[in-house]
N, C-alpha and C positions, 0 to 999 in steps of 0.2 A: 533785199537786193543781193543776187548772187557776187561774189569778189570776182569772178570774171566770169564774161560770156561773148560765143566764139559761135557766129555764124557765117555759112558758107563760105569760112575763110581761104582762100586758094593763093598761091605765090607759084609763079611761072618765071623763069628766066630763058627769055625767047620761045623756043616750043618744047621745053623741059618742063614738066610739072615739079616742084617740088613738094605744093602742100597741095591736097586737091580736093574743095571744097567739104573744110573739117567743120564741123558745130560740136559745140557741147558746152556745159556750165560748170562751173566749180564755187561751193558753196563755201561764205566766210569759214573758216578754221580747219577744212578739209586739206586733207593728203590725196593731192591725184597724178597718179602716173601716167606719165606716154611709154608704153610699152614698145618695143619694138628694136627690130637690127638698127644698125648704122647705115645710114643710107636713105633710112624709110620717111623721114619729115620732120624728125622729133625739134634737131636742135632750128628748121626755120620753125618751124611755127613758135617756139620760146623767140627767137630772135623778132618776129613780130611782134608778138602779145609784150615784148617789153622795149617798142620802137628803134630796134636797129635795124632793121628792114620796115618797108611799107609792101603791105600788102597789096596782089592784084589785083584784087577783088576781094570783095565781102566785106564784114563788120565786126568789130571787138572792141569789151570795155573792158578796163580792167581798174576794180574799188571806184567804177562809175566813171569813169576818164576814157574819153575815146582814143584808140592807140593811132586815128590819124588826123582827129581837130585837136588834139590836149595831149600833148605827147609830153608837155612838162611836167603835168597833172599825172600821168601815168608812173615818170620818172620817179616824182618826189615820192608814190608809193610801193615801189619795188625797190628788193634788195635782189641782187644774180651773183650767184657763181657759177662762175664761166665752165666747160670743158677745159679749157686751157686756163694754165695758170696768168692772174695776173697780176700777181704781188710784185712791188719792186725786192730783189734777191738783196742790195746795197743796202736798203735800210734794215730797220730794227722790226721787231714786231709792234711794237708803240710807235714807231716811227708811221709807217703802212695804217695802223689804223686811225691817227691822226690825220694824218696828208686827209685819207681819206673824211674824217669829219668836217675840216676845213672848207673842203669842197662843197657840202653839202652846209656848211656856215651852220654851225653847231657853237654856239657859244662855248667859249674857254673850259668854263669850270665845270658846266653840264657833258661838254666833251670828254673829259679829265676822267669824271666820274662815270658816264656809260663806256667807257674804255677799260677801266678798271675792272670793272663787276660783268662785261663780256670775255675778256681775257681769261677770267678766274673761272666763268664757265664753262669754258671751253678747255681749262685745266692749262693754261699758257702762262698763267702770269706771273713764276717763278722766270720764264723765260721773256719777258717781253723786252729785254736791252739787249737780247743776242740777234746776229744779223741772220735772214729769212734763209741765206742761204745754207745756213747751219741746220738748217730742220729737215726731218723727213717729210716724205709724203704727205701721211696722217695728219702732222702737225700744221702743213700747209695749209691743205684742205680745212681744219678747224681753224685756223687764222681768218681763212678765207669767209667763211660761215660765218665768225664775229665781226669782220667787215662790213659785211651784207648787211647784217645786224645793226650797225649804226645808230642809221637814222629813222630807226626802228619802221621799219616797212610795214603797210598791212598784207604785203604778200610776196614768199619769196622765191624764187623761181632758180630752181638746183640740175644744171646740167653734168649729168652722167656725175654724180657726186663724186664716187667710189673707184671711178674709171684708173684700172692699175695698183690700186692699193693691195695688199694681202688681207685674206680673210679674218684674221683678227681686227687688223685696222679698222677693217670695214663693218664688224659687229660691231666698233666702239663706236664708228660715225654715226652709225644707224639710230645708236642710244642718244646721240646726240641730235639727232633732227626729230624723234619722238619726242625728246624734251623739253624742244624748243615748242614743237606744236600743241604742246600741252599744256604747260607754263605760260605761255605769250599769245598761246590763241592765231598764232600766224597760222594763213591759207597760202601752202605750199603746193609747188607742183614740179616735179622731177622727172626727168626725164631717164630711161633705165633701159636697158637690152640685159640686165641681170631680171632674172625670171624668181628669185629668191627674194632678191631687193622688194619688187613691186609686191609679193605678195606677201612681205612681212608688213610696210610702210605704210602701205597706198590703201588709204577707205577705198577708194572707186579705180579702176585703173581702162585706159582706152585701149587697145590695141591696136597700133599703128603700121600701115606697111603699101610702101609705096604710095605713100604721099596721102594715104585715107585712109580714116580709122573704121577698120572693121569688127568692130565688137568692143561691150562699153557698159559696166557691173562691177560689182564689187568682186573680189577674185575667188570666193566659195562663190555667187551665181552665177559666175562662168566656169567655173569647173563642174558645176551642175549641171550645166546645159549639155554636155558631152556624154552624162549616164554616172551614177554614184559608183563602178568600179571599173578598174581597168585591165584585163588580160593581156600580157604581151608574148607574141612567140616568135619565134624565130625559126625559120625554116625554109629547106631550098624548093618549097612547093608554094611557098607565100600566093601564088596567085591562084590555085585550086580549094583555097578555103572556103571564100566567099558565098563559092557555089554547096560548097557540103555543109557548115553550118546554118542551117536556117532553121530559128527557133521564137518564139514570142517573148521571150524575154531576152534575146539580143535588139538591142538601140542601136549598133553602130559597127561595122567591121568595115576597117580600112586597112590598107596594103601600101607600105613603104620601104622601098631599101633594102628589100630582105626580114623586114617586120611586117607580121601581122598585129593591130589593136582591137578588141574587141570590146565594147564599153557593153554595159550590162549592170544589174542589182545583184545584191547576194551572191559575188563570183565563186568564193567557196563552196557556196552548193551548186553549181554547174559544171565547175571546173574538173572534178572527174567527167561528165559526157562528154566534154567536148574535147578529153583525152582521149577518150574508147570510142569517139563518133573520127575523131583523126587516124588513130590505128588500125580500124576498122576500113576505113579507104585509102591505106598505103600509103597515107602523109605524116613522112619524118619529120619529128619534132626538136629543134636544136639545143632549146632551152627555151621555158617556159615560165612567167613570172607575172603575182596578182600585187597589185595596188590601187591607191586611189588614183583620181584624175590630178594632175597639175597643169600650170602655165603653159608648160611646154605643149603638151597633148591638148590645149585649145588653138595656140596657136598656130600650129600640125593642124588641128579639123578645119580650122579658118582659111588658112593659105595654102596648104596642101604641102608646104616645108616645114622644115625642122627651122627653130632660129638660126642657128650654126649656119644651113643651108640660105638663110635669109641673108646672113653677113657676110655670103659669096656672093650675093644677088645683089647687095648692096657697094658693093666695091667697083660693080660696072655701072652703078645709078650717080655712084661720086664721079666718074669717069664720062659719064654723060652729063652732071652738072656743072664740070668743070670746063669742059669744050662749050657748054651755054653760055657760062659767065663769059668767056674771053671773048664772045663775038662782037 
């Protein structure tokens, strides 16, 4: 039995889509990301799949509990850290993670002890009698994680982990939620617009945008599926390429922004002709650069934007979600 599964799950507020009819499975002890800008469905569908929203439409279990007959059933098996913080600042770090056992009616001395031995993995527990609001970021966010941790969930559900942190911070977290899924076996699912994150983390990753997920593999099969290299140039002819390149061993030339992509095998052995097939018909070349395919350059082929461009897109979708809600 899959730990969760997500069919034509849709969330509308009024005639706003927010999530729009997503499917898909995530198997006990897997890492799976929602990729995708802000704006695009990531944090409703989490808000769903862990009953703080009811769905429009469609069906979800999650560790076999339906998220809208058995929403207690769901509850007792998920841990969430929120996007936004939700620790109390006033108390202690043992204080927060108490409150929190209490709630969940964690006996005394079994409390006591998975308190202790999550603190210490989480590298806190020199600190656990100083108050929350003494800590950085980092240390939040790891408080936050042995929280979640508690009542040991079979599955934890991690919104925008890393959101704000600096990039060391964010390598230590990352060591930290591989260890957790490695050690404890937990079926994590995160939610990410960092293009680095998903494809260091996440076994499978979906790609989400505008409220449906368009593409859905592991992140080498979808960097696959674009052509095993990638030619970038830049030039103010960008739209007279298309027509002069044409060869059998190009897969793919696209035109963006002033970039041309050319996906292709073996670019090193092409990339002189299609130097001298450019020169040859009077197309300046601005700077020219070979690599492999990443995240970004699928989700470029997928949407026809850049993410960047997607978190502009996103800022009038929050703008239009929020004129939904208020009516």
């Amino acid at each position: 039995m899959p730990a969760i599964h997500v069919e034509n799950l849709t969330k509308k507020f009024h005639d706003f889509v927010a999530v729009d009819n997503v499917s898909f499975e995530i198997q006990s002890g897997e890492i799976f990301g929602l990729l995708g800008p802000n704006g695009a469905g990531k944090t409703t569908t989490i808000s769903m799949l862990s009953t703080m929203q009811k769905p429009t439409s469609g069906t979800a279990t999650v560790n076999g509990c339906d998220v809208l007959t058995d929403e207690d059933g769901v509850r007792k098996s998920i841990g969430i850290v929120f996007q936004d913080q939700s620790l109390d600042e006033e108390l202690t770090a043992y204080e927060n993670m108490d409150f929190h056992g209490r709630l969940y009616r964690i006996p005394r001395t079994e409390r006591e002890e998975r308190i202790s031995k999550l603190l210490t993995l989480v590298e806190l527990d020199e600190r656990k009698d100083d108050l929350v609001k003494t800590f950085s970021g980092g240390m939040r966010r790891r408080l936050e994680i042995a929280r979640g941790l508690l009542h040991r969930p079979k599955v934890l559900f991690l919104d925008e982990p890393t959101l704000g942190l600096d990039p060391q911070t964010r390598n230590h977290l990352w060591a930290y939620i591989e260890q957790l899924n490695e050690e404890m076996g937990i079926t994590i699912i995160l939610t990410t617009h960092y293009m680095d994150e998903a494809d260091r983390l996440c076994d499978r990753i979906a790609i989400i945008d505008r409220g449906r997920i368009i593409a859905m593999d592991t992140s080498q099969n979808l960097k696959s599926t674009i052509g095993g290299d990638v030619i970038t140039i830049q030039t103010p002819d960008s739209a007279l390429i298309s027509s002069k390149i044409e060869a059998p061993w190009v897969e793919r030339i696209e035109e963006h922004d002033g970039y041309v992509t050319i996906n292709l095998h073996n670019a090193e052995t092409h990339l002189s002709e299609i130097v001298t097939l450019l020169n040859r018909n009077g197309i300046e070349i601005t700077s020219i650069s070979v690599r492999k395919p990443t995240l970004e350059d699928v989700f470029l082929h997928y949407t026809g934007k850049t993410i960047r461009e997607g978190e502009a897109d996103g800022k009038e979708t929050m703008r239009m979600f929020h004129r939904a809600s208020r009516r």
